[in-house]
PASE-59818 format. One record per residue (C-alpha): residue in three letters; chain; z, y, x. Coordinates in steps of 0.05 Angstrom, whole numbers, always signed. Layout:
# PASE-59818
SITE resn chain     pz     py     px
SITE  ALA     A      Z      Y      X
...
END
This chain:
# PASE-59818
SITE resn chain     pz     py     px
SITE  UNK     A  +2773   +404  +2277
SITE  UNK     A  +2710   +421  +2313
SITE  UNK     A  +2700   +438  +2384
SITE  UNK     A  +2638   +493  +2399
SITE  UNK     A  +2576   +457  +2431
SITE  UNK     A  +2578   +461  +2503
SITE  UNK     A  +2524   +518  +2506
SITE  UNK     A  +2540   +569  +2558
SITE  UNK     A  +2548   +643  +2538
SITE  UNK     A  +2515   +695  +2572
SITE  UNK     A  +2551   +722  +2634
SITE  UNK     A  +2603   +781  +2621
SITE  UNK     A  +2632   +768  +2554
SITE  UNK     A  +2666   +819  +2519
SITE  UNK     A  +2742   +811  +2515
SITE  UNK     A  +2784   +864  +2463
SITE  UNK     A  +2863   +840  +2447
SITE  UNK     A  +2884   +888  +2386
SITE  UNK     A  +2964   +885  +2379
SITE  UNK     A  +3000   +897  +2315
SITE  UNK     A  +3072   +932  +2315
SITE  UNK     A  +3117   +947  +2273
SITE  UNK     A  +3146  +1015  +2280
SITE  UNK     A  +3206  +1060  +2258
SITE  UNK     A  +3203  +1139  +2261
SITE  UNK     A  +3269  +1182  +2264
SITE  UNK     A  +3282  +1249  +2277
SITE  UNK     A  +3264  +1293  +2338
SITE  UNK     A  +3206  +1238  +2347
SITE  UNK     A  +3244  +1181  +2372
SITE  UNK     A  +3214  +1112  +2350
SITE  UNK     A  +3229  +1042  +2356
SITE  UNK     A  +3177   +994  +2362
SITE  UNK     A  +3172   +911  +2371
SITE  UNK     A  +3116   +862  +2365
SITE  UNK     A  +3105   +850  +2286
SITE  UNK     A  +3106   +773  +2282
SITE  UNK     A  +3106   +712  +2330
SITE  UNK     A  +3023   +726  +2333
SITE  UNK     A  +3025   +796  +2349
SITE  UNK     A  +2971   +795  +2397
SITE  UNK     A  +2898   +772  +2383
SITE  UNK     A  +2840   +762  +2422
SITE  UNK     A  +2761   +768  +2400
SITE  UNK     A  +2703   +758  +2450
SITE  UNK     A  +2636   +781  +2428
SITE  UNK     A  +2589   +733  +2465
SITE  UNK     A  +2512   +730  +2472
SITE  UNK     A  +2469   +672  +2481
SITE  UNK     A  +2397   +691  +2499
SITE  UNK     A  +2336   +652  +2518
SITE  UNK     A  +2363   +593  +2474
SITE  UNK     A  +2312   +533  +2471
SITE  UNK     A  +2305   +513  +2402
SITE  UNK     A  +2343   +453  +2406
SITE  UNK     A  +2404   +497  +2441
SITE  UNK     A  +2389   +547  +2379
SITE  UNK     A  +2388   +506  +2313
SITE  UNK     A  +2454   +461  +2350
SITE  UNK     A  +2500   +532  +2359
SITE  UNK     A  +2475   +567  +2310
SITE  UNK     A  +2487   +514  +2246
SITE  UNK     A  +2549   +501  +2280
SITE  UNK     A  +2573   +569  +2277
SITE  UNK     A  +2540   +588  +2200
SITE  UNK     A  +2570   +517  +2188
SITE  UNK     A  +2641   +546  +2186
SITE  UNK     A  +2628   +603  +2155
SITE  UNK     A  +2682   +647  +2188
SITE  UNK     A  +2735   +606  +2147
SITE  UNK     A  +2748   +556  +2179
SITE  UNK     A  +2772   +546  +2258
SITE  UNK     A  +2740   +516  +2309
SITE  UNK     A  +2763   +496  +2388
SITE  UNK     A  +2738   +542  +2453
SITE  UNK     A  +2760   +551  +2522
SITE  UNK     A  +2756   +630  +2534
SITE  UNK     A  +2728   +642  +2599
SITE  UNK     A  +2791   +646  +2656
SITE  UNK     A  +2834   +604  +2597
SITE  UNK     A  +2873   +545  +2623
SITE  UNK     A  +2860   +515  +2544
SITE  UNK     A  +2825   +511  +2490
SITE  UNK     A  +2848   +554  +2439
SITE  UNK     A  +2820   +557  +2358
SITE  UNK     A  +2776   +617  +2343
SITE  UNK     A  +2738   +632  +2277
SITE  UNK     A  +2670   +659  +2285
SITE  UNK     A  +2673   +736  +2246
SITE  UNK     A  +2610   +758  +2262
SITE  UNK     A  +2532   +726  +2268
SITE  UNK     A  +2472   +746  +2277
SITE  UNK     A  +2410   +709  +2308
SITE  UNK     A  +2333   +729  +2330
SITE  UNK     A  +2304   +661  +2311
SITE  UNK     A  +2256   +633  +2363
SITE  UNK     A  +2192   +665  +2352
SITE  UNK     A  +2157   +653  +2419
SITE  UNK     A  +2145   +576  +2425
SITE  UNK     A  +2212   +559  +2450
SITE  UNK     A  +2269   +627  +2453
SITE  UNK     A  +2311   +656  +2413
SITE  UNK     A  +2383   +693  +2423
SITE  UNK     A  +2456   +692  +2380
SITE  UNK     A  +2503   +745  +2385
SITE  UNK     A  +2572   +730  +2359
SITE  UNK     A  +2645   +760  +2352
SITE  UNK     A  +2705   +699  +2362
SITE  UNK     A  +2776   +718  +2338
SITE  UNK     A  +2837   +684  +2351
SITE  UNK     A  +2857   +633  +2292
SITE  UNK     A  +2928   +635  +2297
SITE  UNK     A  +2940   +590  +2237
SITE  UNK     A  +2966   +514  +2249
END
């Protein structure tokens, strides 16, 4: 597997954990509620990268539309102690149209698979 090119994110990513639960309803609306699954929990990060050089650009970008949001790549979240695998979800990209800068704006979920 694939680590991401080491080309720095804009400062203050955005970091969203969504958790699933499973969830039981009974009368007088008492409930009982547990983490559904071993992966209950998953991160995404939407990250920028602006002012890209073109070299920077056509690297992370054809690495990202390279895996086509199938298939898992390694990345150390900012603050993580590891890398973890992530799947890029969403891309989009304002190619370099001055001489040398362009921007990518992606969203990274949590691959949980093995």
């Amino acid at each position: 597997m694939n680590t991401l090119p080491d080309i720095c994110p804009d400062y203050g990513p955005r970091r969203q954990t969504r958790r699933r639960i499973d969830e039981a309803r009974f009368g007088d609306g008492y409930a009982q509620r547990r983490p559904a699954g071993i992966n209950s929990s998953t991160d995404t990060y939407q990250l920028n990268w602006t002012m890209l050089e073109r070299d920077d650009f056509a690297t992370l970008y054809g690495f990202l539309r390279a895996h086509q949001g199938a298939y898992a790549f390694w990345w150390q979240a900012p603050w993580d102690d590891a890398m973890r695998r992530w799947r890029c979800t969403d891309l989009s990209a304002d190619e370099p149209t001055s001489a040398t800068l362009g921007a990518i704006a992606a969203t990274f979920e949590e691959d949980h698979n093995p």
